[in-house]
C-alpha positions in Angstrom: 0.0 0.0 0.0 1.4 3.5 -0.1 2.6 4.9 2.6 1.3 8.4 2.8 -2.0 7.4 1.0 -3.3 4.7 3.0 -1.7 6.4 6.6 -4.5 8.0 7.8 -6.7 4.7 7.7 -3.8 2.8 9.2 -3.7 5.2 12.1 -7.2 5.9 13.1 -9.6 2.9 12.6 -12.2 4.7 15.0 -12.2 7.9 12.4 -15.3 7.1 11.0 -15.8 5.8 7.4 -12.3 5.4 5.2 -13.0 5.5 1.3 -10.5 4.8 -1.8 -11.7 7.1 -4.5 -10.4 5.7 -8.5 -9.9 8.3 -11.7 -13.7 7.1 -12.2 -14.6 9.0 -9.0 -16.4 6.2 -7.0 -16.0 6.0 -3.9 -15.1 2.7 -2.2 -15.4 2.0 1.0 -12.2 0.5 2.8 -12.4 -2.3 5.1 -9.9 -0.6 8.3 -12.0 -2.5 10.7 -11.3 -6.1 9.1 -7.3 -4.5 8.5 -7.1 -4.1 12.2 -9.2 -7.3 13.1 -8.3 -11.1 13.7 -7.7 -13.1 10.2 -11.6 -13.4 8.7 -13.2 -17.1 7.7 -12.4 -15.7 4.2 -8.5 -16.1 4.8 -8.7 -19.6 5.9 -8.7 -21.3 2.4 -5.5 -18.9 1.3 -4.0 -20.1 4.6 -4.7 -23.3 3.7 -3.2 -23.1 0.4 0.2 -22.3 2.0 2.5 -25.2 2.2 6.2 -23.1 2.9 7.6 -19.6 3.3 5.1 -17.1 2.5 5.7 -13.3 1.9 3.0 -11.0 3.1 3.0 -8.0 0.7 1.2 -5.0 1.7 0.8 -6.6 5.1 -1.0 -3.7 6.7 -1.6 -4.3 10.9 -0.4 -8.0 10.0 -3.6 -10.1 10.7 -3.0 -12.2 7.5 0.9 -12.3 8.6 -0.3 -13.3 12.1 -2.7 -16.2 10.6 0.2 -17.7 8.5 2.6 -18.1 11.4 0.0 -19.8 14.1 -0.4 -21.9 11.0 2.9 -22.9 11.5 4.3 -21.5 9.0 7.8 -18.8 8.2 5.8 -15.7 7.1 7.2 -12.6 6.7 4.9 -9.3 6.1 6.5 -6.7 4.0 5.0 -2.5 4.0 6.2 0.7 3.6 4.3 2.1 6.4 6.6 2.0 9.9 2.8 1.9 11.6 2.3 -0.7 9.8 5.4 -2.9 10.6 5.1 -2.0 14.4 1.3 -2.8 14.7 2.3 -6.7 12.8 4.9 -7.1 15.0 3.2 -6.0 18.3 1.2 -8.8 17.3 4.0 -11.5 16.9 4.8 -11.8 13.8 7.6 -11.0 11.8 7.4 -7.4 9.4 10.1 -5.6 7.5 9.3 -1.8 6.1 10.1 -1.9 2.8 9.1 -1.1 -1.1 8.1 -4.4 -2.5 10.6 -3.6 -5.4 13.5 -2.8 -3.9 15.4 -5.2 -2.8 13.6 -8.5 -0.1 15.1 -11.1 1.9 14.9 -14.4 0.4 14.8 -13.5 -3.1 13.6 -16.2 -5.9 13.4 -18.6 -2.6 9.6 -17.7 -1.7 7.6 -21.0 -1.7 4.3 -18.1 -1.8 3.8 -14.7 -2.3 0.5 -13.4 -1.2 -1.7 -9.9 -2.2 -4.9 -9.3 -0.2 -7.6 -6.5 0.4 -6.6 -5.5 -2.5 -2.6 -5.1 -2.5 -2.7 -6.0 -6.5 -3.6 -2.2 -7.0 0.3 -1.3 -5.4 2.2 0.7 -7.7 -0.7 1.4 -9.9 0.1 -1.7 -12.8 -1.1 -5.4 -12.1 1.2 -6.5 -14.8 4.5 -4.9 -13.0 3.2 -6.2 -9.7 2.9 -9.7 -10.5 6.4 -9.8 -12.3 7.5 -8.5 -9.1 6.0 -11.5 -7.2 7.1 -14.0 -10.2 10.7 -13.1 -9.1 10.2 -13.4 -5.4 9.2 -17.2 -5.9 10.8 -20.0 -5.7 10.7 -23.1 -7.9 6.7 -24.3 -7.9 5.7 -21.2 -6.0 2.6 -19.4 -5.9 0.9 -16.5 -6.1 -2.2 -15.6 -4.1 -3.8 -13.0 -5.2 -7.1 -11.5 -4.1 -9.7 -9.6 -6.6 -12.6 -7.7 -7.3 -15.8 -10.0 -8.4 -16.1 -11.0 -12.5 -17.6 -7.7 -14.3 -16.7 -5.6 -11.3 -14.5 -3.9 -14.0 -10.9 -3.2 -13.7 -8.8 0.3 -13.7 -5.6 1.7 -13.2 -4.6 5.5 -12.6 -4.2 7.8 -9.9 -6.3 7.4 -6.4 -6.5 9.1 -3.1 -8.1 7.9 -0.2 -11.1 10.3 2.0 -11.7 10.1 5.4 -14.3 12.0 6.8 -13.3 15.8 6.0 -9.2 15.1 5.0 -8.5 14.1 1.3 -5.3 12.0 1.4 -2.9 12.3 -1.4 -2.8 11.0 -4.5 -1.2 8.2 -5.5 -0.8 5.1 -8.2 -3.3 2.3 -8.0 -5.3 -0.2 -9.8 -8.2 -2.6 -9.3 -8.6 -6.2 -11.3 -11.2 -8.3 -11.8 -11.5 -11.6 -11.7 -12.5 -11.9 -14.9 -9.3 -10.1 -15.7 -6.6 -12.0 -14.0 -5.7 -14.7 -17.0 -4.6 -12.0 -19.8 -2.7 -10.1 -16.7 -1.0 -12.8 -15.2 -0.2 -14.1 -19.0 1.7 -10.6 -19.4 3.5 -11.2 -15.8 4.7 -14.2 -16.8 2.1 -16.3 -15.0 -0.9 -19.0 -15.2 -3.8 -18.7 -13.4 -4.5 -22.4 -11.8 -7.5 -21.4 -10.1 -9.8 -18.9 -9.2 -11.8 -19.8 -5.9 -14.5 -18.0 -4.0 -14.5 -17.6 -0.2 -17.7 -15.9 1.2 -18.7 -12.8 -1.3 -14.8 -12.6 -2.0 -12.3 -13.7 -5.1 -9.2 -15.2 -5.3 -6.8 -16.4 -7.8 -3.9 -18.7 -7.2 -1.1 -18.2 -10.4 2.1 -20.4 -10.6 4.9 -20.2 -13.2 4.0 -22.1 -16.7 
């Protein structure tokens, strides 16, 4: 997530409604509670589908991070928010601050890679981001990736996030549909082996060809 755009959401769940606003101008409403909540029924079958190592991008307050490592497993949650790394890690689990495209521990030895509540919008191109995550895997690693429903539509271009009277500022993002994901993960280098529902919400799991 970016830093500055997503901060104010990050810092004050109780500040009333948080809303990311697209170059279409529709407002959508962001989900801080379940960001600062316990890991959702929703997560359990993307837990589930982790096996080894997984990297937490866009980690947020950690919940997801937190879920993966009482599942036994080595997680690491990655952000460039230092609120964000402090609240994973006052919650046990283990967070670095850092662009997801500089430089990561554990480079090409990830057994997953994992982009939730919408982290494929970070950096503002799907295509880029996934790349990214093709070269943070390991051999037969995966990519989870979470997205909007089929014919939700998809976007990229500059965002900014509203909460209450304060307009954050703008920044790069994107949002992809499920109905999207095989072209995009084609151009990243990917395959989509599956596309799974979990409650009202869509995922896509995408391995190297």
């Amino acid at each position: 997530m970016s830093a500055e755009g997503f901060a104010t959401a990050l810092r004050d769940r109780d500040a009333g409604a948080h809303w990311l606003v697209g170059p279409d101008g529709v407002r959508r409403r962001l989900a801080v509670d379940r960001w600062h909540g316990p890991a959702e029924p929703a997560t359990g079958p993307v837990v589930a589908r982790c096996a080894g190592p997984t990297l937490d991008l866009g980690c947020g307050p950690g919940r997801l991070t937190v879920a993966l490592t009482r599942a036994g497993l080595t997680a690491l949650g990655v952000d460039v928010s230092a609120r964000a790394v402090a609240l994973t890690r006052a919650r046990g689990a283990v967070a670095v601050r850092a662009d997801l495209f500089d430089r990561l521990p554990a480079e090409g030895r990830w057994a997953h890679v994992v982009l939730l509540d919408g982290n494929i919008g970070i950096g503002g191109d799907p295509v880029a981001l996934l790349s990214r995550c093709r070269s943070l895997l390991g051999p037969a690693g995966t990519v989870l990736v979470e997205l909007d429903p089929p014919g939700a539509g998809s976007w990229q271009g500059l965002a900014h996030v509203v909460s209450g009277r304060d307009r954050g500022p703008v920044f790069r993002w994107a949002r992809l549909d499920a109905g999207a994901v095989h072209d995009t993960a084609t151009r990243a280098g990917l395959a989509v082996r599956e596309v799974f529902r979990a409650g009202r919400r869509w995922f896509a799991g995408l391995a190297v060809p």
